[in-house]
BAMAR-651455 format. One record per residue (C-alpha): residue in one letter; x negated, y, z; residue number from 1. Coordinates in steps of 0.001 Angstrom, whole numbers. Each point is the difference from the previous one (the first is absolute). Layout:
! residues N
<residu:A&px:X&py:Y&pz:Z&num:NUM>;
...
//
This chain:
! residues 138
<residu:X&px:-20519&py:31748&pz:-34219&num:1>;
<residu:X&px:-1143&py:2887&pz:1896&num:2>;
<residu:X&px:2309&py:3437&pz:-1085&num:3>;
<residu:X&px:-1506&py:2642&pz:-2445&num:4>;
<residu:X&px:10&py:2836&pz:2927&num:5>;
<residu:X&px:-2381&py:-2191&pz:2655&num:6>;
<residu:X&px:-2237&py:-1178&pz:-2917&num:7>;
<residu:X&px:-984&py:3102&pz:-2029&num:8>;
<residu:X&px:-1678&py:2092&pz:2311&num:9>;
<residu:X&px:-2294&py:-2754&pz:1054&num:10>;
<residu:X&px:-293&py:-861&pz:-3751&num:11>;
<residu:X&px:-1431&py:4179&pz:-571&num:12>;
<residu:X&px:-2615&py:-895&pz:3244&num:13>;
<residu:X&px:-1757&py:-2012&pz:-2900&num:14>;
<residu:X&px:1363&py:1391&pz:-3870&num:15>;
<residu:X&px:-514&py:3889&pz:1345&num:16>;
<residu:X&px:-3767&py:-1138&pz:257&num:17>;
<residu:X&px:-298&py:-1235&pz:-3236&num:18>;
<residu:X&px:1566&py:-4070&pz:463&num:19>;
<residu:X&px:2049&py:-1003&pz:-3175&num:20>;
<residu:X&px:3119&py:-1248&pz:1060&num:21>;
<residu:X&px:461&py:-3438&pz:-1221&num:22>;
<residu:X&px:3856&py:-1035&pz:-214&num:23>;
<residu:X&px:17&py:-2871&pz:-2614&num:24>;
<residu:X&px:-1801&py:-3116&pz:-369&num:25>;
<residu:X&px:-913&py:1314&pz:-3523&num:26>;
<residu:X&px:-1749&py:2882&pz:1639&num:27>;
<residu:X&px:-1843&py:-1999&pz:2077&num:28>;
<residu:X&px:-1625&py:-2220&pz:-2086&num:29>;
<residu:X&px:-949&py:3298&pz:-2192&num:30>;
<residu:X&px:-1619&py:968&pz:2735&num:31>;
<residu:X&px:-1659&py:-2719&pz:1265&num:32>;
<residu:X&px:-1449&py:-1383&pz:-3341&num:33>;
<residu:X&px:-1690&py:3531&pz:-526&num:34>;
<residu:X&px:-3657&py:-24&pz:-268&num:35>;
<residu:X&px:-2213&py:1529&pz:3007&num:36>;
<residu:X&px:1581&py:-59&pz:3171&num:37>;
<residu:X&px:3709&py:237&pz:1689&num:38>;
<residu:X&px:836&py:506&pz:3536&num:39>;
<residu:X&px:3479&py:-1044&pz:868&num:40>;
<residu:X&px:1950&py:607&pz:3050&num:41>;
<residu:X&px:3121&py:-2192&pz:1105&num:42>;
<residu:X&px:1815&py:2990&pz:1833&num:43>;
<residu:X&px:2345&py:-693&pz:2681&num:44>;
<residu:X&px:1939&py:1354&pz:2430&num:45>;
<residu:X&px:-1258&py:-1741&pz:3289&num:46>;
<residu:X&px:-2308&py:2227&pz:2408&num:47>;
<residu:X&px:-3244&py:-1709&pz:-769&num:48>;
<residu:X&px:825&py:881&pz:-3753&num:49>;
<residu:X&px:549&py:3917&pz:1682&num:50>;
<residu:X&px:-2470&py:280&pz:2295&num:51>;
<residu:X&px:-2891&py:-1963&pz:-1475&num:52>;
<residu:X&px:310&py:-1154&pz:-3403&num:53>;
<residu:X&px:762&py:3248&pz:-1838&num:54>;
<residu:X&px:-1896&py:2247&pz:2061&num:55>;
<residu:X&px:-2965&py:-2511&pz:-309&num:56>;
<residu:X&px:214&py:71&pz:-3830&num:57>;
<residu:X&px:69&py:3904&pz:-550&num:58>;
<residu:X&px:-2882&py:120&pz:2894&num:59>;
<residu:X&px:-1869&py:-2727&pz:-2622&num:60>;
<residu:X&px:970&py:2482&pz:-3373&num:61>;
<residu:X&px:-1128&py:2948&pz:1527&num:62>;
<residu:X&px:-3312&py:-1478&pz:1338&num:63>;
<residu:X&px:-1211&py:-2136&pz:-2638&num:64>;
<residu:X&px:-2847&py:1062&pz:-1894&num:65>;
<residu:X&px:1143&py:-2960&pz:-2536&num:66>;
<residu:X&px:3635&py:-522&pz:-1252&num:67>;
<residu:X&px:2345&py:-2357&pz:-1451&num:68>;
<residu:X&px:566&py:1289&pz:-3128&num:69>;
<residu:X&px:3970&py:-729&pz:460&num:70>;
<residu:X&px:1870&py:522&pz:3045&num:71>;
<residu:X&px:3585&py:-1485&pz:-248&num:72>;
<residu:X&px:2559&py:-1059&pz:2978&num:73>;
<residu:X&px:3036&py:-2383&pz:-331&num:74>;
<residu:X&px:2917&py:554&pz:3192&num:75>;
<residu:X&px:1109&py:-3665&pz:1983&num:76>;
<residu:X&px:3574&py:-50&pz:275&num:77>;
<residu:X&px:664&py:2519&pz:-2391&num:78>;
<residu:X&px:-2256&py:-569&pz:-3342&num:79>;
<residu:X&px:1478&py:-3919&pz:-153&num:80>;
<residu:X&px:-1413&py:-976&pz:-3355&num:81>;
<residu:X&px:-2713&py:1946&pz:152&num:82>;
<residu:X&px:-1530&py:-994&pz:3364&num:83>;
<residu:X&px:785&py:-3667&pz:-1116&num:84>;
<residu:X&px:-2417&py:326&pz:-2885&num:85>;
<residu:X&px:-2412&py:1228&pz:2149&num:86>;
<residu:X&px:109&py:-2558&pz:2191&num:87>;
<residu:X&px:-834&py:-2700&pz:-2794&num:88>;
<residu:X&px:-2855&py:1704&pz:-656&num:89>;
<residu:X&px:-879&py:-308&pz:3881&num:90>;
<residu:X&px:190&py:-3657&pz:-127&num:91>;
<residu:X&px:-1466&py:-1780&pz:2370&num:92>;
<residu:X&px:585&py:2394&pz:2124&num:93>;
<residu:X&px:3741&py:-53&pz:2252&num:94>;
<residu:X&px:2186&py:2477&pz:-965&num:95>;
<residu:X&px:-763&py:2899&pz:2173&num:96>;
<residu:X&px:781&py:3922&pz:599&num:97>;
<residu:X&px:-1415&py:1906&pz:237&num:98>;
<residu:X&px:-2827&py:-1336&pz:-1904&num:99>;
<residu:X&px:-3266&py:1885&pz:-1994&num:100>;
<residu:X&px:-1122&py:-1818&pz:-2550&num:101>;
<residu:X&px:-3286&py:1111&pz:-2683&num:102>;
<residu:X&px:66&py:-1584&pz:-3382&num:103>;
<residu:X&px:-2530&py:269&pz:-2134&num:104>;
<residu:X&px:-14&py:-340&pz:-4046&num:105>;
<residu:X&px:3158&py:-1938&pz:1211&num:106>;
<residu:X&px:-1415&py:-2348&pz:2385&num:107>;
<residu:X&px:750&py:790&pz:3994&num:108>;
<residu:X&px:-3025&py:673&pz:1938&num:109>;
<residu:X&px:1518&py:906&pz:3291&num:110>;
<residu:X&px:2789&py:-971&pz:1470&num:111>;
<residu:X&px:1286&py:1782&pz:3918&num:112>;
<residu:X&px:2769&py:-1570&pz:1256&num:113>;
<residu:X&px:2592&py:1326&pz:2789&num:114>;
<residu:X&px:-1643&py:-2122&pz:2544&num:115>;
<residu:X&px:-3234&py:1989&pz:-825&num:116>;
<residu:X&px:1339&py:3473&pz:443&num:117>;
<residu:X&px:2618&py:-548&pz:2700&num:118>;
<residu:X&px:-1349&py:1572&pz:3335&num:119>;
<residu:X&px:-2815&py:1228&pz:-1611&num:120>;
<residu:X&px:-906&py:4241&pz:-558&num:121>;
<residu:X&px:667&py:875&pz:-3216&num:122>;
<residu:X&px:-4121&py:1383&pz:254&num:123>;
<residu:X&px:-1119&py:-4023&pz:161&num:124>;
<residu:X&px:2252&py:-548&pz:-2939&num:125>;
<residu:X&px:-1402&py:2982&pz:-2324&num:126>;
<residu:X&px:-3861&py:-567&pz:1163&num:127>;
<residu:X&px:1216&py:-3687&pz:-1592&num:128>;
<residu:X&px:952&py:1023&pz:-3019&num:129>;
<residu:X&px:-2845&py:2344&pz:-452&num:130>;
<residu:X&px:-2775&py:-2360&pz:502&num:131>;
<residu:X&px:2323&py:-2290&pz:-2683&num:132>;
<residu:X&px:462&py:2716&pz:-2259&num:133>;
<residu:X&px:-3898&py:360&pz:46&num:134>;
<residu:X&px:-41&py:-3510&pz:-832&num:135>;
<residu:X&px:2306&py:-329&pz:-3067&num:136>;
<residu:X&px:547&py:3530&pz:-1493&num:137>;
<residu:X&px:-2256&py:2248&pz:-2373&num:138>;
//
């Protein structure tokens, strides 16, 4: 488990623009089973997590003429039963993160994996999640 002082300021990156913080499993499934839709960030602490997945979600948030209607973020390494919860709604999908994921009415409807946003600019990453937000949300 990652310590408190190295995973709260990347944590605020996300919660100071408006992410929930979800820290139990019980959370997490209240959030996921809401109606509409939920983006939800895996958060980490590696560089692609730094350099691309973050600063490709806010880019997304702040560019979107369409929204999820909940924005919620779960830390790897840190947020244990939390992140595993999330990760059983994931299924299929490999446990990954960082990770984006877009449920909708409780159902995922997107799913980027590490693989997909490692060595990519975080700009590729929010034009993504725009065009899917244009997709899926009201």
């Amino acid at each position: 488990m990652y310590p408190a002082e190295i995973v709260l300021p990347m944590k605020a990156e996300l919660t100071d623009h408006g992410f929930e913080d979800l820290n139990t499993a019980e959370l997490v499934t209240e959030a996921i089973k809401q109606e509409g839709t939920t983006l939800v960030v895996l958060n980490s602490v590696c560089g692609c997590a730094a350099g691309a997945c973050r600063p490709g979600v806010l880019m997304a948030i702040n560019n979107a003429s369409k929204l999820p209607d909940n924005l919620v973020t779960s830390f790897a390494g840190f947020d244990v039963d939390a992140v595993k919860k999330v990760r059983e709604y994931l299924l299929p999908y490999p446990p990954s993160s960082p990770a984006i994921a877009l449920f909708k009415d409780g159902s995922l409807v997107t799913m980027v994996e590490r693989h997909q946003i490692e060595g990519r600019p975080a700009q590729v990453i929010a034009q993504y999640l725009i065009s899917e937000f244009d997709r899926h949300c009201n």
